[in-house]
Residue, then its C-alpha position, 0 to 999 in steps of 0.5 A: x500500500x501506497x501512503x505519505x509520511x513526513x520525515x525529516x531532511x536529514x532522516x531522508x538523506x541517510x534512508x537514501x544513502x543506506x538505501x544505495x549501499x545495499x543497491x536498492x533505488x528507494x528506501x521503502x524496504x528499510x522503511x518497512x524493516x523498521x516498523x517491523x522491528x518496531x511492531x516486534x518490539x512492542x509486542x513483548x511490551x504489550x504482553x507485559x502489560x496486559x499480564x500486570x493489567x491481569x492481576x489489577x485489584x486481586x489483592x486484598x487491601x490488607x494485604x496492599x496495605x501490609x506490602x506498601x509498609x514493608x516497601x516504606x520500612x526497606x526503603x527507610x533503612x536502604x537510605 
C-alpha cells in the first residue's frame, strides 16, 4: 500500500544513502524493516502489560496495605 509520511531532511538523506549501499533505488524496504522491528518490539511490551493489567485489584487491601509498609520500612533503612 501506497501512503505519505513526513520525515525529516536529514532522516531522508541517510534512508537514501543506506538505501544505495545495499543497491536498492528507494528506501521503502528499510522503511518497512523498521516498523517491523518496531511492531516486534512492542509486542513483548504489550504482553507485559496486559499480564500486570491481569492481576489489577486481586489483592486484598490488607494485604496492599501490609506490602506498601514493608516497601516504606526497606526503603527507610536502604537510605
Amino acid at each position: 500500500m501506497r501512503t505519505t509520511i513526513e520525515i525529516k531532511n536529514h532522516h531522508r538523506a541517510k534512508l537514501l544513502e543506506l538505501a544505495a549501499r545495499r543497491g536498492l533505488k528507494g528506501f521503502s524496504l528499510l522503511v518497512e524493516e523498521a516498523i517491523e522491528r518496531y511492531l516486534e518490539s512492542q509486542s513483548p511490551h504489550d504482553e507485559k502489560v496486559n499480564a500486570a493489567l491481569a492481576v489489577l485489584g486481586t489483592m486484598s487491601s490488607e494485604d496492599a496495605e501490609a506490602l506498601e509498609n514493608s516497601i516504606s520500612e526497606i526503603r527507610e533503612r536502604w537510605r
